[in-house]
DOKE-33919 format. One record per residue (C-alpha): x, y, z; residue in three letters; residue number from 1. Coordinates in pm, 1 decimal. Each point is the difference from the previous one (the first is absolute). Layout:
N
<r><u>X</u><v>Y</v><w>Z</w><code>ala</code><pos>NUM</pos></r>
...
// end
This chain:
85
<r><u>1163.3</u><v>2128.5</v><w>-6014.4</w><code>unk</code><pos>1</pos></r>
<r><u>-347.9</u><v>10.4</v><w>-138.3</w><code>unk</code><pos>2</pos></r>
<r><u>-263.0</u><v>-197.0</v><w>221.7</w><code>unk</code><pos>3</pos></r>
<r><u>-354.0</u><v>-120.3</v><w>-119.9</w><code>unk</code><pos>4</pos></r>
<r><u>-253.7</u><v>-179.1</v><w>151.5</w><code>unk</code><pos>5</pos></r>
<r><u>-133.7</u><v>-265.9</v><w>-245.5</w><code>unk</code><pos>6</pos></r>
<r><u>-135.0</u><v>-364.3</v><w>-69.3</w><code>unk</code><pos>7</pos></r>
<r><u>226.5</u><v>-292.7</v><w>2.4</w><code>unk</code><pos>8</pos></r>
<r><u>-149.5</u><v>-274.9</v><w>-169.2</w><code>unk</code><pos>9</pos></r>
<r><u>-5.2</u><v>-357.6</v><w>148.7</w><code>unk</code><pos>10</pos></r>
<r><u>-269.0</u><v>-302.6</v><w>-12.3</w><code>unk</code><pos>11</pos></r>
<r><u>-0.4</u><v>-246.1</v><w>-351.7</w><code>unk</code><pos>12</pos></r>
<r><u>-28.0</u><v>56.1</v><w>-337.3</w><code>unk</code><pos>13</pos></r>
<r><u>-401.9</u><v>161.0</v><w>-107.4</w><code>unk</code><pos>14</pos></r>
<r><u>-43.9</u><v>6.4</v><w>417.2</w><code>unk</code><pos>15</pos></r>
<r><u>199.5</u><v>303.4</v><w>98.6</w><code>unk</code><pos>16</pos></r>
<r><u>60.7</u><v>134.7</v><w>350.8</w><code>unk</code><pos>17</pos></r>
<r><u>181.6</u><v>343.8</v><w>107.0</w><code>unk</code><pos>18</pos></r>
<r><u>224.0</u><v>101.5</v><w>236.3</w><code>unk</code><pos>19</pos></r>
<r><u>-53.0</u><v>392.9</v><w>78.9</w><code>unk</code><pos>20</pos></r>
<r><u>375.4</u><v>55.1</v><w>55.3</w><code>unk</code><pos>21</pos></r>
<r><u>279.7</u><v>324.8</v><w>54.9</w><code>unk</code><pos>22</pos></r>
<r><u>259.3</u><v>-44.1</v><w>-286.8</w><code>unk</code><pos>23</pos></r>
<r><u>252.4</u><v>204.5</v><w>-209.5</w><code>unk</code><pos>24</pos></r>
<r><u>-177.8</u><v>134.0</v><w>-343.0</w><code>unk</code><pos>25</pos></r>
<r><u>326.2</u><v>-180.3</v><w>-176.8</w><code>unk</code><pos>26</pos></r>
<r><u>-58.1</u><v>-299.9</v><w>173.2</w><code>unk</code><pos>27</pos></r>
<r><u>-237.0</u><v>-314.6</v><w>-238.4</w><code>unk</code><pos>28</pos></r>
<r><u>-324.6</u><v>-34.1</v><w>95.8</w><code>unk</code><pos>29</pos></r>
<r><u>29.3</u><v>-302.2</v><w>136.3</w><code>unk</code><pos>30</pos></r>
<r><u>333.4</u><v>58.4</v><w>136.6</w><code>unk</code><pos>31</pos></r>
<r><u>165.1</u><v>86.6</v><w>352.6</w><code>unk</code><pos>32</pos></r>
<r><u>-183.0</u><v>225.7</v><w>215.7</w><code>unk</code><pos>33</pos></r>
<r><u>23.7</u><v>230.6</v><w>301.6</w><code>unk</code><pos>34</pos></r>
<r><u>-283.2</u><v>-71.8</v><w>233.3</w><code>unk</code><pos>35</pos></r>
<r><u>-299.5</u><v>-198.5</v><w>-97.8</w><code>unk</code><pos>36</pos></r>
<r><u>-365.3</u><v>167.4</v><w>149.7</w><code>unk</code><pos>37</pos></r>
<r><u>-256.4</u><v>-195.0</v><w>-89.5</w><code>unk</code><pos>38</pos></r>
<r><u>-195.4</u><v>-262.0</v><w>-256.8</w><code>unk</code><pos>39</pos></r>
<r><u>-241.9</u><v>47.4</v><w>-277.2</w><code>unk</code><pos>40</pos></r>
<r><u>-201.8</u><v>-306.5</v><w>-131.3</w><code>unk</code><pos>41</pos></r>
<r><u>-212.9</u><v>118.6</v><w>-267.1</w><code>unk</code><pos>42</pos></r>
<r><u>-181.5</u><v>-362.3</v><w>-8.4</w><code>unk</code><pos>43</pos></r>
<r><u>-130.9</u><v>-12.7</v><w>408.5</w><code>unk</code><pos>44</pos></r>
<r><u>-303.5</u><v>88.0</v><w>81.8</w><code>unk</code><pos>45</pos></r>
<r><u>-60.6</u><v>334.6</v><w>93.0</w><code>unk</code><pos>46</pos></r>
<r><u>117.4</u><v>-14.8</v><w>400.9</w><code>unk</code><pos>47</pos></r>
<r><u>315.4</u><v>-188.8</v><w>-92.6</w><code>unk</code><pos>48</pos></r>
<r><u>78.1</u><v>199.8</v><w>-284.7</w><code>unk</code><pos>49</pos></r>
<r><u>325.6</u><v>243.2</v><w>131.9</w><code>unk</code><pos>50</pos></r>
<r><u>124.1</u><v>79.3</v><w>324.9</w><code>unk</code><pos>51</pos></r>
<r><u>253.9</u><v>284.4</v><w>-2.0</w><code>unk</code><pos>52</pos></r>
<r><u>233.5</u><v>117.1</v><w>324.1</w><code>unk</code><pos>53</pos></r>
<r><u>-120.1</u><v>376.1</v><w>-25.9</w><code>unk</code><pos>54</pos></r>
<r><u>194.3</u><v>149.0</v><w>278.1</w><code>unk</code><pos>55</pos></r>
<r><u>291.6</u><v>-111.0</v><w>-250.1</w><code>unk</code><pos>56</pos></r>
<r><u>-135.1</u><v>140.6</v><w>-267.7</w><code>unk</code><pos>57</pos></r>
<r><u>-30.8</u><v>333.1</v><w>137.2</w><code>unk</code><pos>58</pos></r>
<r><u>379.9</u><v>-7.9</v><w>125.1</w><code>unk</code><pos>59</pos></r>
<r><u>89.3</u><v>-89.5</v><w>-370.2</w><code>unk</code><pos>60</pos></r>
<r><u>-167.3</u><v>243.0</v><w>-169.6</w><code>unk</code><pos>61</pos></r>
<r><u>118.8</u><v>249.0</v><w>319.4</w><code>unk</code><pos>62</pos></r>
<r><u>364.8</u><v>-34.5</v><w>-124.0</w><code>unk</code><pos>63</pos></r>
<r><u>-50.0</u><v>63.0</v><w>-343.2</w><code>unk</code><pos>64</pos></r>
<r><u>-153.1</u><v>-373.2</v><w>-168.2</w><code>unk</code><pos>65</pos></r>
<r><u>-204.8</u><v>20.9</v><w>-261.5</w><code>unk</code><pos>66</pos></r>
<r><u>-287.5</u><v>-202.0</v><w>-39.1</w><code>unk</code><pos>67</pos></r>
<r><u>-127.7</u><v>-153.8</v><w>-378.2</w><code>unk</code><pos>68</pos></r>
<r><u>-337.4</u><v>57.4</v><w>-92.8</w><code>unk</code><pos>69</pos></r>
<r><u>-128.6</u><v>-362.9</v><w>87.0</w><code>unk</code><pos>70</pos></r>
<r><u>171.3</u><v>-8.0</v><w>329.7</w><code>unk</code><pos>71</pos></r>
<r><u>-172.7</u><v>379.3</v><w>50.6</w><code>unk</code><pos>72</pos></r>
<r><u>-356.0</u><v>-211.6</v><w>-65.7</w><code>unk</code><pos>73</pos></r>
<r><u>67.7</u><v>-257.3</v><w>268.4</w><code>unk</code><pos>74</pos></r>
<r><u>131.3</u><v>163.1</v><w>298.3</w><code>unk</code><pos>75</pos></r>
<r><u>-336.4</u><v>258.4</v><w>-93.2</w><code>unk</code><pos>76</pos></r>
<r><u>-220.2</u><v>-307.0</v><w>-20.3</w><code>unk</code><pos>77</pos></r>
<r><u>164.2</u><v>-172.9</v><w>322.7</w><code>unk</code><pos>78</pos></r>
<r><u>-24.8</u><v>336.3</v><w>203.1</w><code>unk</code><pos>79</pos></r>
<r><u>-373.9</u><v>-44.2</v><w>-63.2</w><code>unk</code><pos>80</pos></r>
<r><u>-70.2</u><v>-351.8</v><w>124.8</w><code>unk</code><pos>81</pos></r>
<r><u>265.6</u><v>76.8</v><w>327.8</w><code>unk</code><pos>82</pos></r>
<r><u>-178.0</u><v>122.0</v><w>250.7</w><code>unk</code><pos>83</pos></r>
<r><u>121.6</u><v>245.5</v><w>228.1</w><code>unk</code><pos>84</pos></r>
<r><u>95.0</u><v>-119.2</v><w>341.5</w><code>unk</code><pos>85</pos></r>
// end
């Protein structure tokens, strides 16, 4: 089985909202997934905009996930705004 971390899209039709999820590559897009990580809201403001469970993210990608290139841009953009603890 072939596992990929990508967007799930949710929200209304022109106001789309995305689920950063762990699915099957032959799974649909929109379809059933493993484990779902985060949000992205491209239309919040700039605080609001994703939140992503990294510690997940690194155990996916640990085991062999694969990430797509827009789900490679958020978890870079959200390690930026998370500040270390």
């Amino acid at each position: 089985m072939s596992v990929k971390l990508r967007l799930q899209r949710r929200g209304r039709k022109n106001y789309a909202q995305y689920r950063v999820v762990v699915t099957d590559t032959k799974k649909a897009r929109d379809g059933q997934s493993i484990e779902v990580l985060g949000w992205y809201n491209p239309h919040a403001e700039n605080e609001n905009k994703e939140k992503v469970n990294l510690e997940r993210v690194e155990y996916w990608t640990s085991v062999g996930a694969q990430m797509s290139p827009t789900v490679k841009q958020i978890v870079k953009r959200h390690k930026k705004t998370v500040q270390p603890a």
